[in-house]
C-alpha positions in Angstrom: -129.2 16.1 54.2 -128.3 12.5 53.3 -129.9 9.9 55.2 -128.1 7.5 57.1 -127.9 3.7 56.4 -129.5 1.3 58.4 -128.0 -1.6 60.2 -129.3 -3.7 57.3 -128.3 -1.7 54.5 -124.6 -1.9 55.6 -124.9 -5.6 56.8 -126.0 -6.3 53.3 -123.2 -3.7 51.5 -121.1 -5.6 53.2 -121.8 -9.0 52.9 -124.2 -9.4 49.9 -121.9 -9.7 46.3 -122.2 -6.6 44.3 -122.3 -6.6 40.3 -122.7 -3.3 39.3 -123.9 -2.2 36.0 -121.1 -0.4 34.1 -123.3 2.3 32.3 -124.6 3.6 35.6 -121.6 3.6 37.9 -118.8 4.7 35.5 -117.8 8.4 35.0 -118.6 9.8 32.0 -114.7 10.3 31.2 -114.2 6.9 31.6 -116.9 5.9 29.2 -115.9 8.0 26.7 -112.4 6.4 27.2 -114.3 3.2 26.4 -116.4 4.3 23.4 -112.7 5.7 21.9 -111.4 2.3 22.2 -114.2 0.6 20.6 -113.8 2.8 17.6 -110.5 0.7 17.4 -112.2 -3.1 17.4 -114.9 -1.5 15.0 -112.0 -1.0 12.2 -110.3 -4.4 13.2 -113.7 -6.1 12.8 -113.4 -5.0 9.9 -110.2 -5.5 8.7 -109.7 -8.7 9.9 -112.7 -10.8 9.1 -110.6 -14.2 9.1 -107.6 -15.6 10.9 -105.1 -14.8 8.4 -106.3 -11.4 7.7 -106.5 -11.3 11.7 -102.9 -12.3 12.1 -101.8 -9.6 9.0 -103.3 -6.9 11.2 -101.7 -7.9 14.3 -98.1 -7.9 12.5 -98.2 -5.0 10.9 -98.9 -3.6 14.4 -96.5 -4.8 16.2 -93.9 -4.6 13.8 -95.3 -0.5 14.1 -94.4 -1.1 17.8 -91.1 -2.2 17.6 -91.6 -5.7 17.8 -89.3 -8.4 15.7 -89.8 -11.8 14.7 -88.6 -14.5 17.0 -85.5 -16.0 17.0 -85.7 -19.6 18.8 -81.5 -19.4 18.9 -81.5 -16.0 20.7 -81.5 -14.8 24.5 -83.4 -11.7 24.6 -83.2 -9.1 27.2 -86.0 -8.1 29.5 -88.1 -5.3 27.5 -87.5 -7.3 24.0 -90.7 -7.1 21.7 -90.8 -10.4 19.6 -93.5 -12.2 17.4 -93.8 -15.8 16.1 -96.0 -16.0 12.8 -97.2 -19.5 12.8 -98.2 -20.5 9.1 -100.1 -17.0 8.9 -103.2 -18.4 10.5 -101.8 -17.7 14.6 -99.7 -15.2 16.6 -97.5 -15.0 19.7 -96.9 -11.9 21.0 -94.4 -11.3 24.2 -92.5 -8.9 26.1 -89.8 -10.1 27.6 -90.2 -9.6 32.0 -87.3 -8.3 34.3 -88.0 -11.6 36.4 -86.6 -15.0 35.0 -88.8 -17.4 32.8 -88.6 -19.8 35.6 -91.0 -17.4 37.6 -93.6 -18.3 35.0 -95.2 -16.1 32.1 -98.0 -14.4 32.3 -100.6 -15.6 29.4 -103.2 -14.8 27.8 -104.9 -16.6 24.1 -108.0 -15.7 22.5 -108.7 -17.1 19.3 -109.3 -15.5 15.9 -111.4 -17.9 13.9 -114.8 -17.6 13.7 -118.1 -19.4 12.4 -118.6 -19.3 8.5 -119.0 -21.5 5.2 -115.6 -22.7 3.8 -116.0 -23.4 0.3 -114.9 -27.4 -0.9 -112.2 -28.5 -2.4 -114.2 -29.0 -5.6 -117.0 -26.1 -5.1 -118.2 -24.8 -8.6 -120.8 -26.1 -10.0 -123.7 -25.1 -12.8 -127.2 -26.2 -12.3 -130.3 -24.9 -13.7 -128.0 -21.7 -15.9 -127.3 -21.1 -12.8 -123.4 -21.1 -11.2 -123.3 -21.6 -7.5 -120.2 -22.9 -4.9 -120.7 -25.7 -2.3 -119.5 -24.9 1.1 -119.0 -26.8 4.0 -120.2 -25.1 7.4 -117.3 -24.4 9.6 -118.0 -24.6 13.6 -121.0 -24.9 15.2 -124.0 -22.7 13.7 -127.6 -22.7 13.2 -127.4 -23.4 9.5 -131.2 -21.3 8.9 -129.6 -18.1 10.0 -126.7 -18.2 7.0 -129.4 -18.0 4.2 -130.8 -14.7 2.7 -127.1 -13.1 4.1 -125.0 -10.4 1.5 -122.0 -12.5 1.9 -118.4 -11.6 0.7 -115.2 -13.9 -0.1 -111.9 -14.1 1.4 -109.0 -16.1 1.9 -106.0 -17.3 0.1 -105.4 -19.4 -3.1 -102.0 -20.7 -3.5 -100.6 -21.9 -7.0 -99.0 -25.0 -7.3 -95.6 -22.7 -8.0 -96.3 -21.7 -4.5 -97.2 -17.9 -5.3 -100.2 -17.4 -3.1 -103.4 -15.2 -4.3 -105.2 -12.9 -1.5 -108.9 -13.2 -2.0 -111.2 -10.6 -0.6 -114.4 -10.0 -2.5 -117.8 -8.1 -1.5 -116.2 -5.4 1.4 -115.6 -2.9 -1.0 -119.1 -0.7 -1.7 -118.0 -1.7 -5.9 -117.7 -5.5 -5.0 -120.1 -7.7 -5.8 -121.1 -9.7 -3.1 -123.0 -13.6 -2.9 -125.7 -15.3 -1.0 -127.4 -18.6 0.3 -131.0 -18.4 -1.1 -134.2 -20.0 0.7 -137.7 -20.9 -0.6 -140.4 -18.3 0.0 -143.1 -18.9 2.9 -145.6 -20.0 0.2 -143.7 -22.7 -1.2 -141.9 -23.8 2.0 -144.9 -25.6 4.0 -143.1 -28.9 3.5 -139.4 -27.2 4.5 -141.2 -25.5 7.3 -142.2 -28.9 8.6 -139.0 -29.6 9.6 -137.5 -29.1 12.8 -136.0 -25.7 13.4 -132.3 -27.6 13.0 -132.9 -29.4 10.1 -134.7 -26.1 8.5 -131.9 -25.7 6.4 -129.5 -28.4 5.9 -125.8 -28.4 5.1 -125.9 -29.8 1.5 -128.4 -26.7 1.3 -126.0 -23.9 1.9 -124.9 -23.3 -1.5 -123.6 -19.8 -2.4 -125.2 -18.3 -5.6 -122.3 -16.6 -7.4 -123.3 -16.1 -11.2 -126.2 -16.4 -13.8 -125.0 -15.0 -17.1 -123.8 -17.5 -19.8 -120.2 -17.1 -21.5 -121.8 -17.2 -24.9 -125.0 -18.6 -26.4 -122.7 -21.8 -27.7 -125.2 -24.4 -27.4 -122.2 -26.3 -25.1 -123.0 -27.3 -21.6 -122.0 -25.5 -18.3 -121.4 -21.5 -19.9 -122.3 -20.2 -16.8 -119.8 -21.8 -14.7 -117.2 -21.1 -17.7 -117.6 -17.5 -17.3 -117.5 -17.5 -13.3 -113.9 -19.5 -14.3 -113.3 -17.0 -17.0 -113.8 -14.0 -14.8 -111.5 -16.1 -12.0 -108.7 -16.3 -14.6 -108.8 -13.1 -15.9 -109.0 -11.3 -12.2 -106.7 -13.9 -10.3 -104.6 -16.1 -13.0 -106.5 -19.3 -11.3 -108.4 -22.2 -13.2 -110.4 -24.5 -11.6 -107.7 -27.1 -10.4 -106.5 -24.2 -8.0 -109.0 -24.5 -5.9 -108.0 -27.5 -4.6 -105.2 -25.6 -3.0 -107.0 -22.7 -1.9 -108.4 -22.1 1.5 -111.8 -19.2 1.2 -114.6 -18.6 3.3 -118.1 -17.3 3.3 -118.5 -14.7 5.9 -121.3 -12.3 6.3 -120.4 -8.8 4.4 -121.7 -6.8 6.7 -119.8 -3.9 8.6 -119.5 -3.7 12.6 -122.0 -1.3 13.8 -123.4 0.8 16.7 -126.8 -1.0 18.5 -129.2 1.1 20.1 -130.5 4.8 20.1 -127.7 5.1 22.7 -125.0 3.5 20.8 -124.2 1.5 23.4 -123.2 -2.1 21.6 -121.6 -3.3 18.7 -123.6 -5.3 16.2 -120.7 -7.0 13.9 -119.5 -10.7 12.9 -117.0 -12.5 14.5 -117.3 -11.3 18.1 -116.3 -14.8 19.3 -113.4 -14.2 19.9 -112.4 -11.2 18.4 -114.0 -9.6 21.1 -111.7 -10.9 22.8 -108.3 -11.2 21.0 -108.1 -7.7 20.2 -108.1 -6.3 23.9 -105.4 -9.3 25.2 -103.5 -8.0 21.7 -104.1 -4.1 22.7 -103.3 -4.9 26.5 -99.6 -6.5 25.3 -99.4 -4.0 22.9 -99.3 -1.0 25.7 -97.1 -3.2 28.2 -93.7 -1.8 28.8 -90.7 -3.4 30.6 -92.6 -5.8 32.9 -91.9 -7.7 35.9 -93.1 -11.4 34.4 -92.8 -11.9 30.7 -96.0 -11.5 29.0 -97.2 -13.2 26.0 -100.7 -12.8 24.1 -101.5 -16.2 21.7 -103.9 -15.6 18.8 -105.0 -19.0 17.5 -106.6 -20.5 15.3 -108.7 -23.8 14.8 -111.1 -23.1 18.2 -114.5 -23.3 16.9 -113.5 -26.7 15.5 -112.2 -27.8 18.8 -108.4 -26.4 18.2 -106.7 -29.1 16.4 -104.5 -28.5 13.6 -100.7 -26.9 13.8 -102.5 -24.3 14.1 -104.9 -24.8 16.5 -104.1 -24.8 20.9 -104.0 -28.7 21.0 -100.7 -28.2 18.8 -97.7 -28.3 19.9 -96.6 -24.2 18.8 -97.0 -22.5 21.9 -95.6 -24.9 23.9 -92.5 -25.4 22.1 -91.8 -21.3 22.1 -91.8 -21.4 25.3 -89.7 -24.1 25.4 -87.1 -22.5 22.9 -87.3 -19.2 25.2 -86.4 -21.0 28.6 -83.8 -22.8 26.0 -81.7 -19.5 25.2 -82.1 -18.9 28.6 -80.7 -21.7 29.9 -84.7 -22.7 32.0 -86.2 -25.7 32.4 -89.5 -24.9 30.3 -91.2 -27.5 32.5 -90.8 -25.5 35.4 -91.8 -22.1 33.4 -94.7 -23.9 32.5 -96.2 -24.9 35.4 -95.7 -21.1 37.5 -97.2 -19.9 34.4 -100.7 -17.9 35.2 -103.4 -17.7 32.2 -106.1 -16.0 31.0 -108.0 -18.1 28.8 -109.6 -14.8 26.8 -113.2 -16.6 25.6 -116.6 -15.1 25.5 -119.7 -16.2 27.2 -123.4 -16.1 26.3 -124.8 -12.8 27.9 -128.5 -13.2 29.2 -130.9 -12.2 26.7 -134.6 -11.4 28.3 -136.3 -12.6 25.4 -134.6 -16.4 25.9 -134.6 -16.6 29.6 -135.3 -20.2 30.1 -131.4 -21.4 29.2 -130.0 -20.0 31.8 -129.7 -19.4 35.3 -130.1 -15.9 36.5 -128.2 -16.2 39.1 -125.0 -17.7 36.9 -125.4 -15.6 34.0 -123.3 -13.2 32.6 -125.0 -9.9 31.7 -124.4 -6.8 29.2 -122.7 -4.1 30.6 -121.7 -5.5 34.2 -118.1 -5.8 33.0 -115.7 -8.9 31.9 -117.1 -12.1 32.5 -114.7 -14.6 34.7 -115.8 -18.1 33.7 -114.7 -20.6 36.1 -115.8 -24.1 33.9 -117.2 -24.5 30.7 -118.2 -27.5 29.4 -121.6 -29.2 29.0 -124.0 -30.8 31.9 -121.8 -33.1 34.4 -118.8 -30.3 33.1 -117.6 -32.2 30.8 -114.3 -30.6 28.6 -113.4 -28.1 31.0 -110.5 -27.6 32.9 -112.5 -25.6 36.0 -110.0 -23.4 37.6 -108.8 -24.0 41.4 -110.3 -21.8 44.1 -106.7 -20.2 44.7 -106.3 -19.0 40.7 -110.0 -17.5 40.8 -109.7 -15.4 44.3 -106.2 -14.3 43.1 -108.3 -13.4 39.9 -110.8 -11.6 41.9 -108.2 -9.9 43.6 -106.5 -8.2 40.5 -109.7 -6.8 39.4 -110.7 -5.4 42.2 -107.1 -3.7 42.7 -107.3 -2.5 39.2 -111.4 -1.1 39.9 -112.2 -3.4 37.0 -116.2 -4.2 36.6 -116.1 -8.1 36.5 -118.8 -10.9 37.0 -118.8 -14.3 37.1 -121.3 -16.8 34.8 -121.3 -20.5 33.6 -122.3 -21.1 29.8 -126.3 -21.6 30.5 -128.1 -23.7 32.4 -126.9 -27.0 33.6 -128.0 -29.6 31.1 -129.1 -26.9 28.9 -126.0 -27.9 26.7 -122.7 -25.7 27.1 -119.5 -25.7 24.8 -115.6 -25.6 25.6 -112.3 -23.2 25.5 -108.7 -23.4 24.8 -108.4 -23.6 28.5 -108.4 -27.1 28.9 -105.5 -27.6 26.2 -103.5 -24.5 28.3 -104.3 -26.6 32.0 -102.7 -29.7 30.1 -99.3 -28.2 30.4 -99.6 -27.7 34.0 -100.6 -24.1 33.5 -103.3 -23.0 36.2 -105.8 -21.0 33.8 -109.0 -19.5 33.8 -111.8 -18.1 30.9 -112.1 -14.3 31.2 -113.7 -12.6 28.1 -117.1 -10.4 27.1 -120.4 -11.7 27.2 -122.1 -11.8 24.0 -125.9 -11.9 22.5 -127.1 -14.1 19.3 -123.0 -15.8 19.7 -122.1 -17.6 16.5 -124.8 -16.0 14.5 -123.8 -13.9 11.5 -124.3 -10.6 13.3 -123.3 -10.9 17.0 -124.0 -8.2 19.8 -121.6 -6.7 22.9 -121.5 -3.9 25.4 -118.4 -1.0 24.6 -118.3 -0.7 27.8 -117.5 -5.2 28.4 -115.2 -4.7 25.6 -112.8 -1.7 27.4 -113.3 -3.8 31.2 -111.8 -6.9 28.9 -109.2 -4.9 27.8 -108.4 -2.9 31.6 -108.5 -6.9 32.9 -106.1 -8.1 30.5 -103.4 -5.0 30.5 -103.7 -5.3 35.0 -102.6 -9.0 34.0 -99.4 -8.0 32.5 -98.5 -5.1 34.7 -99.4 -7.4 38.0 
C-alpha cells in the first residue's frame, strides 16, 4: 500500500520549482519517439556542415513539402507555403496564418553557421617541400583544440564568368582529408610555456594539404604546383580563383551516439544546428495555422550577425514588410505583436568544470529545452533580457504542451557570457526570448547534446506555431 504524503512533501510539491530529468520521467514510447527524430539531425549534421549546404538541405525540403519561393508582389492565402533564399547562405520559411499579419507572426531564427577555419584570400603556400593553406579562424574558438583534427573542405568557388564550383572534400570514406599539425610534447617545452590561449596561435593554424613535388625540375614551389595542378584538373580553378572563393575548414568527423546508453550526440556544429533543424522540422509539420509562422535560418551569428546575411541586416525585416505590403498591413504594427523564439543554445553544466557556473542557473543535460531569459556578459551587457509577461506566457505554453523546459543564464556572472540574435529581433519592437538545447564542450570541434533536449526543442517550437 502506497504511503501517504506528508504535509511537507505536498507544501514543497507545490510550491518548490520542479525540473525533472527527461530520461527518468518520460515513457519509453516517447523516448523512442525522440531517439527516431534524432536519427533525422544525425543525417542533416551531416549533410549540412556549412550554411550554404544548410540552406540546400532546407530547400530541397521544403520545396518536397510544397513550399514555393516568395513572391514580394503577391498576397498569399492563409495555408500558403513560401521560402526566400537569401544569397544561398540564409532561409525564411512561413506558413501563411488564418489571422491577419497585423496580429503579429509567430517567429522563430536559429542560425546555421558554425565555428571553423576559413581559408584567405591568398591561402597556398610552399614551405619546406611542403604545401599548406592559411586560414583565418572564424568565431570564437580555443585555437589548441583545431590542431591534430582529420579535417575536410567545403564551400563554393565562383569563376569570374560567374559559374560557381561546389567544394566538398574529405566526407567521402575515398577523400582525402587535411589537418593542422602541432609539435610533439618533447619539443614543445617552450610552446607549452605559453598560456593555454596563446598555446596555439592563429598565424599557427595552417592546414597541411600536400607533400609530393610536380616533377624533380630543379624550379621553386613544385609542391604547391601540383596541389594547383590537381585543383585545375579536378575543378577548372587556378590560383587567382581563389580570391573569389568562400571554403572552410571543418572537422571531418561524422555525428555520433555518446555513451554505452546512446543517449547524446557527439557531432560538429551543434551551435546552432541543434537548434535550427527542430524550429525548421517544427514549421515543416505546421499546417493551416491561426498566426502566420515563419522559421529564419541565418547566417553570420558567430561573428556577431553582420553581413546581408547576417540578423543585423535588413532581410527579414523587409519580408515582413513586403508581406504586410501585398496585404495591404502596416508592417510596423506586424512587427511589434510579433512573438519570437530566439532558437540559441546554452552551455549545459559539465561536472568536471563546475566552477563557471552557478548551479542554481544552469542549464543541464536531459532536463529539457533551455529558456534563456538574458545573455550577455557580467553587468548583461548585449542582451535584450525578455520582459516578465513574454517569459510566463512562455512558461505557460510549455507547460500546456507537457514540454520538459528549464531555465539557465550563460555561466556565472562575471565568468564571461556571449550574445544571440535576440537583441537584433527586440530592435524591431519584437518581444523575444532565447529557447534552445544545452550543449557540452560548445564551439569545440566535436560538441555534445541530449536526444532527448533535442526532441523537447523541437515539441517547444512546433507548440509555438500551433498556439
Amino acid at each position: 500500500m502506497a504511503q501517504e504524503k506528508t504535509q511537507t512533501e505536498l507544501l514543497k510539491e507545490k510550491l518548490f520549482m520542479q525540473h525533472p530529468n527527461a530520461a527518468a520521467t518520460l515513457s519509453k514510447e516517447e523516448i523512442a519517439k525522440a531517439d527516431a527524430f534524432c536519427d533525422g539531425y544525425m543525417a542533416f549534421l551531416n549533410e549540412a556542415k556549412i550554411e550554404r549546404e544548410a540552406v540546400q538541405y532546407m530547400v530541397k525540403k521544403a520545396e518536397s513539402l510544397g513550399y514555393v519561393p516568395f513572391d514580394r508582389d503577391k498576397k498569399y492565402e492563409a495555408g500558403a507555403k513560401i521560402y526566400f533564399n537569401n544569397r544561398g547562405k540564409s532561409i525564411v520559411l512561413a506558413v501563411i496564418g488564418k489571422k491577419a499579419l497585423s496580429e503579429g507572426v509567430r517567429l522563430s531564427a536559429a542560425h546555421i553557421d558554425s565555428p571553423r577555419l576559413d581559408l584567405k584570400p591568398s591561402p597556398l603556400y610552399e614551405s619546406s617541400e611542403l604545401a599548406l593553406f592559411k586560414t583565418h579562424y572564424y568565431g570564437g574558438i580555443k585555437k589548441y583544440q583545431w590542431t591534430t583534427v582529420p579535417m575536410a573542405l567545403h564551400g563554393a568557388v565562383v569563376k569570374k564568368n560567374g559559374e560557381v564550383i561546389r567544394v566538398n572534400i574529405g566526407e567521402d570514406e575515398n577523400d582525402p582529408q587535411f589537418v593542422v599539425t602541432d609539435l610533439l610534447p618533447h619539443l614543445g617545452q617552450e610552446q607549452m610555456k605559453r598560456t593555454l590561449a596563446d598555446g596555439v596561435r592563429g598565424e599557427e593554424l595552417n592546414l597541411l594539404v600536400g607533400s609530393r613535388p610536380f616533377s624533380d625540375d630543379e624550379a621553386g614551389e613544385q609542391v604547391k604546383l601540383n596541389i594547383l595542378n590537381i585543383l585545375y584538373e579536378k575543378y577548372d580553378m587556378t590560383e587567382a580563383d581563389f580570391l573569389s572563393a568562400e571554403l572552410e575548414a571543418v572537422p571531418a568527423a561524422k555525428a555520433r551516439d555518446i555513451g554505452f546508453d546512446r543517449s547524446m550526440i557527439g557531432a560538429y556544429g551543434h551551435d546552432d544546428k541543434v537548434c535550427a533543424y527542430p524550429a525548421a522540422e517544427a514549421i515543416f509539420a505546421t499546417e493551416n495555422p491561426e498566426y502566420t509562422c515563419i522559421t529564419c535560418l541565418t547566417d553570420k551569428e558567430e561573428i556577431g550577425s553582420d553581413g546581408n546575411t547576417g540578423l543585423n541586416s535588413s532581410y527579414l525585416r523587409f519580408f515582413i514588410a513586403d508581406l504586410a505590403k501585398a496585404n495591404g498591413e502596416n508592417y510596423h504594427t506586424v512587427l511589434r505583436n510579433t512573438k519570437c523564439l530566439s532558437a540559441d543554445v546554452n552551455a549545459a553544466f559539465d561536472p568536471t568544470f563546475p566552477e563557471v557556473t552557478e548551479k542554481t542557473n544552469a542549464a543541464y543535460l536531459n532536463k529539457g529545452v533551455t529558456i534563456t531569459k538574458y545573455t550577455g556578459s557580467r553587468g548583461k551587457s548585449g542582451t535584450s533580457d525578455a520582459s516578465a509577461e513574454f517569459m510566463a506566457e512562455i512558461r505557460s505554453l510549455l507547460d500546456e504542451n507537457e514540454v520538459t523546459w528549464q531555465c539557465a543564464e550563460l555561466g556565472a556572472v562575471d565568468a564571461g557570457g556571449g550574445g544571440t540574435v535576440a537583441m537584433y529581433l527586440a530592435a524591431l519592437d519584437i518581444d523575444v526570448v532565447d529557447l534552445g538545447v544545452p550543449v557540452l564542450s560548445m564551439h569545440a570541434p566535436f560538441e555534445v547534446v541530449s536526444k532527448l533536449d533535442v526532441y523537447m526543442a523541437y515539441r517547444a517550437f512546433k507548440a509555438f506555431f500551433e498556439r
